[in-house]
MDAnalysis code that builds the backbone (N, CA, C; Angstrom):
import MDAnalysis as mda
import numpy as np

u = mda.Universe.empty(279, n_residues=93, atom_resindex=np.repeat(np.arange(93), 3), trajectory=True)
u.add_TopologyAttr("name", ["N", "CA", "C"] * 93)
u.add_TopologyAttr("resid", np.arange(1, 94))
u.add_TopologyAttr("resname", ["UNK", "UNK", "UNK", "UNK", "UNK", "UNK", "UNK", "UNK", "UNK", "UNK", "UNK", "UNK", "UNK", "UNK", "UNK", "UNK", "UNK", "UNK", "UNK", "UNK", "UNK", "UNK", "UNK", "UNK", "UNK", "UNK", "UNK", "UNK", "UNK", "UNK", "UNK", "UNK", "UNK", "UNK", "UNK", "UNK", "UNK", "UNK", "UNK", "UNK", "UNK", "UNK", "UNK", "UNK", "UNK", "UNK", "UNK", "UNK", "UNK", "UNK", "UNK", "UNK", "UNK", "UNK", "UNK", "UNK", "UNK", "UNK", "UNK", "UNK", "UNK", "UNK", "UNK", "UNK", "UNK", "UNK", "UNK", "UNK", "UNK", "UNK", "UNK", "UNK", "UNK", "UNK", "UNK", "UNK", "UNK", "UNK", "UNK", "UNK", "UNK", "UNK", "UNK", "UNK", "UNK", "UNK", "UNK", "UNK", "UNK", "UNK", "UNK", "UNK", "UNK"])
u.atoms.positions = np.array([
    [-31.637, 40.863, 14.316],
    [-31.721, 40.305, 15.645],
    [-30.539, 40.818, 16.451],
    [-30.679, 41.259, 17.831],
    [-29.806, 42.027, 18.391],
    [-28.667, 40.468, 18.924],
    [-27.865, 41.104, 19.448],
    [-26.908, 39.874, 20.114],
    [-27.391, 39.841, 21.328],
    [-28.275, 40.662, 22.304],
    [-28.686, 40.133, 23.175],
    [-29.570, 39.182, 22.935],
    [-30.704, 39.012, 22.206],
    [-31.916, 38.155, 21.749],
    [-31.327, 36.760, 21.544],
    [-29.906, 37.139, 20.790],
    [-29.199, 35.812, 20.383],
    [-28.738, 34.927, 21.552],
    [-28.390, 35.354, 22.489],
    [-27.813, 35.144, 23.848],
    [-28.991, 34.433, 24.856],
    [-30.269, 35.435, 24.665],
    [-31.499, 34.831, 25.430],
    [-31.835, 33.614, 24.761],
    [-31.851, 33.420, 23.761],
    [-32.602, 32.400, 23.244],
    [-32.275, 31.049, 23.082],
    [-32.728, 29.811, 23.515],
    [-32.391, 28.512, 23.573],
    [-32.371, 27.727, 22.128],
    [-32.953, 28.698, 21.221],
    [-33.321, 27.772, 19.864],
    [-31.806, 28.109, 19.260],
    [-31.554, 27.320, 18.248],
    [-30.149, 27.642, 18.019],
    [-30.452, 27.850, 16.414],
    [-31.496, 27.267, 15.699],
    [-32.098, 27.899, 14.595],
    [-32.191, 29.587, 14.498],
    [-33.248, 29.707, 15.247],
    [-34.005, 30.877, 15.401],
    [-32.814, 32.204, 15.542],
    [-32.093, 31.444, 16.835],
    [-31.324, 32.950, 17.231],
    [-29.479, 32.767, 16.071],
    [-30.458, 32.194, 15.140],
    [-28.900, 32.476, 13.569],
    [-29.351, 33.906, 13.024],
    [-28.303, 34.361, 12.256],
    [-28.177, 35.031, 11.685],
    [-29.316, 34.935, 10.697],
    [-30.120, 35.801, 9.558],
    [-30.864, 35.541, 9.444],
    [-30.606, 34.967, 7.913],
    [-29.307, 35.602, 7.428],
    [-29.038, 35.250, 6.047],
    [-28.548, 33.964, 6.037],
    [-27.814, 33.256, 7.321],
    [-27.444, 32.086, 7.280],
    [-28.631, 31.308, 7.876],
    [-29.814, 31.444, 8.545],
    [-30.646, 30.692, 8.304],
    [-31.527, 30.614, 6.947],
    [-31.537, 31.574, 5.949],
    [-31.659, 31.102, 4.256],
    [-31.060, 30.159, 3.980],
    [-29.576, 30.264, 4.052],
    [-29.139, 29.578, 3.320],
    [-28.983, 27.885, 4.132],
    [-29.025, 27.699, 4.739],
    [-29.763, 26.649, 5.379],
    [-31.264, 25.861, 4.771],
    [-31.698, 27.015, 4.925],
    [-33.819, 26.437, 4.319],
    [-33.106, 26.333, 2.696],
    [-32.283, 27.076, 2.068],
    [-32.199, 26.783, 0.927],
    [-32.073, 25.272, 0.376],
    [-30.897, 24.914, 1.186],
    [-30.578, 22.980, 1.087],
    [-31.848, 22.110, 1.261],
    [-32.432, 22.860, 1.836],
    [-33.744, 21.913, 2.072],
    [-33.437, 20.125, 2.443],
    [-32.686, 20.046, 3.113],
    [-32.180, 18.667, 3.540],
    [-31.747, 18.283, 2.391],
    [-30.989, 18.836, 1.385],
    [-30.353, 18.348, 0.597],
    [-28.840, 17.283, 0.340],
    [-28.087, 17.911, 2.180],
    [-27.212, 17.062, 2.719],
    [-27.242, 15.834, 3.188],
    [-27.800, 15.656, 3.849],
    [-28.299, 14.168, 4.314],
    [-29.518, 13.418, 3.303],
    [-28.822, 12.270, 2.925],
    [-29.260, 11.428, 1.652],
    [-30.260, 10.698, 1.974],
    [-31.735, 10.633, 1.303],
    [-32.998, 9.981, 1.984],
    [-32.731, 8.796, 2.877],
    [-31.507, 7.694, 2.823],
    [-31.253, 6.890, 3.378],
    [-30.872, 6.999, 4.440],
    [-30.003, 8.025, 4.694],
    [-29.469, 8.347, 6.335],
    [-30.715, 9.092, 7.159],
    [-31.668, 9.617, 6.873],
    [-32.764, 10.421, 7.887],
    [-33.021, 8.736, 8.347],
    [-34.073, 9.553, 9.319],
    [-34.084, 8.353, 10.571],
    [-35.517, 8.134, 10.106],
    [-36.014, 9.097, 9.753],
    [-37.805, 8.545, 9.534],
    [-37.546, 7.708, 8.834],
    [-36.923, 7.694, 7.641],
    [-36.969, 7.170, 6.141],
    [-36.366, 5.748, 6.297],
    [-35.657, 5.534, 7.296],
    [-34.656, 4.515, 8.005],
    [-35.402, 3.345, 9.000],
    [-36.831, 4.039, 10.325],
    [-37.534, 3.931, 10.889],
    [-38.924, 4.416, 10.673],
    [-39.552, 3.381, 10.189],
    [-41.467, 4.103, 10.241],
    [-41.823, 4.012, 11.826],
    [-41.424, 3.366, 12.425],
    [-42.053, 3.398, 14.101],
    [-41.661, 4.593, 14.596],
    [-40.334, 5.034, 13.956],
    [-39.790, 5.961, 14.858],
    [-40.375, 7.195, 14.461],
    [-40.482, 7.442, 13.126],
    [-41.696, 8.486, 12.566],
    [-43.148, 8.478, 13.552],
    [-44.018, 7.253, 13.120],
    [-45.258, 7.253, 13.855],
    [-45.597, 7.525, 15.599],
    [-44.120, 7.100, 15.855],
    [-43.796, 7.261, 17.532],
    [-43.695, 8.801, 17.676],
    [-42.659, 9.529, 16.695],
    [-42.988, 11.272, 16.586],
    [-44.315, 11.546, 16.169],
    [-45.045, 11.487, 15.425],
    [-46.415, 11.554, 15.033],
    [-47.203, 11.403, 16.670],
    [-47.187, 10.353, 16.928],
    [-48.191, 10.328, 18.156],
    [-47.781, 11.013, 19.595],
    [-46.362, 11.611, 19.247],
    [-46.005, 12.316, 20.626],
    [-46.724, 13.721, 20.326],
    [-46.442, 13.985, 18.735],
    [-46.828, 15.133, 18.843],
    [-48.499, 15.560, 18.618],
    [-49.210, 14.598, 18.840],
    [-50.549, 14.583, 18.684],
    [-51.003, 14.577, 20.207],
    [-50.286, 13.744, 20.989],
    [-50.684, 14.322, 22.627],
    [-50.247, 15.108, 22.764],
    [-49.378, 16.141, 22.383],
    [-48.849, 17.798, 22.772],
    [-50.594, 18.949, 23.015],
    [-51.489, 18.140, 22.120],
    [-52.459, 18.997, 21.310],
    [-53.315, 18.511, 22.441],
    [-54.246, 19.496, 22.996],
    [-55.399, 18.968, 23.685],
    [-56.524, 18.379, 23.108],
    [-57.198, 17.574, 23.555],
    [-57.855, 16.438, 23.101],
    [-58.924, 17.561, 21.992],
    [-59.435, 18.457, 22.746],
    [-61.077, 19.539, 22.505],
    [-60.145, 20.436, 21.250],
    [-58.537, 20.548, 20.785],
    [-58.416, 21.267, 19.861],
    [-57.623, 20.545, 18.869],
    [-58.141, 19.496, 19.019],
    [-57.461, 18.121, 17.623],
    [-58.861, 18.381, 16.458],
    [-59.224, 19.346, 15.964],
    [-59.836, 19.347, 14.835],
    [-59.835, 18.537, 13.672],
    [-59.175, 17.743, 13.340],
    [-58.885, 16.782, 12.496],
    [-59.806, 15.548, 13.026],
    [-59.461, 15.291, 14.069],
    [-59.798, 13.995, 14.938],
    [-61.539, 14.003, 15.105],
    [-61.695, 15.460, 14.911],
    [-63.621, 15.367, 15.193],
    [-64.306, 15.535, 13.913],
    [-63.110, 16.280, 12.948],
    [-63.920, 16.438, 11.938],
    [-62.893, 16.214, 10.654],
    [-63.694, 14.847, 10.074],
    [-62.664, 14.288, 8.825],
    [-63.300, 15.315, 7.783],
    [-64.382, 15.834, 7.621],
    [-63.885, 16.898, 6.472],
    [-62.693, 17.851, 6.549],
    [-62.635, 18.396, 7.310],
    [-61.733, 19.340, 7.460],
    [-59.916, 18.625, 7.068],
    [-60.017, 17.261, 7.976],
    [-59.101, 16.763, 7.413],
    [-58.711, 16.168, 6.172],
    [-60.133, 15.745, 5.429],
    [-59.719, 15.577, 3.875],
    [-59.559, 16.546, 3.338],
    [-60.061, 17.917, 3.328],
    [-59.693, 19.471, 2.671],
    [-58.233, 19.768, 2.605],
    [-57.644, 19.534, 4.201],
    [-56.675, 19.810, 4.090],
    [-55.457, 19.115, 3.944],
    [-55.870, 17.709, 3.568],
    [-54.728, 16.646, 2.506],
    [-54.651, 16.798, 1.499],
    [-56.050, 16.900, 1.198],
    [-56.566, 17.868, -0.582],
    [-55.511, 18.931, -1.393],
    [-55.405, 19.724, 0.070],
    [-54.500, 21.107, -0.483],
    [-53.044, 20.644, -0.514],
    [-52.584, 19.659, 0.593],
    [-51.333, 19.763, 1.132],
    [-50.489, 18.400, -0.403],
    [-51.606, 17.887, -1.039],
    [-51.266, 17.384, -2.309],
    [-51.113, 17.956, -3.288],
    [-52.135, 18.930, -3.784],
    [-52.371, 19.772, -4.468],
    [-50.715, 21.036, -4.537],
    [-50.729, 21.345, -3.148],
    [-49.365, 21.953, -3.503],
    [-48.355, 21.413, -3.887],
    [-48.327, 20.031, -2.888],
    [-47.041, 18.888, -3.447],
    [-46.956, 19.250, -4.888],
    [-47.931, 18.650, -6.103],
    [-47.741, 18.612, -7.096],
    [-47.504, 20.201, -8.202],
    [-48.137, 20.727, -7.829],
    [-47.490, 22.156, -7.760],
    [-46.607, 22.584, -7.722],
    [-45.465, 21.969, -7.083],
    [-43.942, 22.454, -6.558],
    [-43.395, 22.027, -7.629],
    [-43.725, 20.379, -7.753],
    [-43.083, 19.044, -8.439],
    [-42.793, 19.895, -10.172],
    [-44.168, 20.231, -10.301],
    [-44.305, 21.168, -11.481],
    [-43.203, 21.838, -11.865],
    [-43.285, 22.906, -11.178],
    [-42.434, 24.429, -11.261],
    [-41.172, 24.192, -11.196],
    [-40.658, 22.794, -10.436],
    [-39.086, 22.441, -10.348],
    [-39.219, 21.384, -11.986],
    [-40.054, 20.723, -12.367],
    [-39.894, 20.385, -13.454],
    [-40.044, 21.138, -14.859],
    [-40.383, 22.631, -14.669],
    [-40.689, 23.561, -15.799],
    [-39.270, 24.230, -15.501],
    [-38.629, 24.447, -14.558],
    [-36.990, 25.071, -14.423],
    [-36.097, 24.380, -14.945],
    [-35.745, 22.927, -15.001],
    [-35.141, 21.940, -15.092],
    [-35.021, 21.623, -16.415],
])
């Protein structure tokens, strides 16, 4: 990423370095202890993000909302990997 790009850009993620945004995704929120996040702290305040970001989406491209197959498929998978991960960190360990 050039230093101009870095300069244009408002995201402060994005326009990092790219090896120090690894090592960032590496922690995987490993710093902040399930008790201090705010979801984990607040369910309203979670569901209140949840529903802001569901009006972001126009009503005609909420695919989930018209069609619960699609949305059970893809809880299906998004478990399916969960336990998958859970796995592979418990076969390292």
């Amino acid at each position: 990423m050039t230093d101009e790009h870095r300069r244009a850009t408002s995201r402060v993620f994005s326009s990092m370095d790219v090896d120090k945004q690894r090592e960032i995704a590496r922690k995987d929120g490993a710093n902040v202890p399930h008790e201090k996040r705010s979801f984990a702290q607040d369910r309203s305040l979670a569901a209140a993000a949840g529903r802001k970001g569901g009006r972001a989406v126009a009503p005609h491209a909420r695919s989930f909302s018209s069609n619960r197959g699609l949305a059970s498929e893809a809880g299906r998978k998004g478990g399916q990997a969960t336990q998958r991960r859970r796995a592979e960190r418990s076969e390292r360990s």
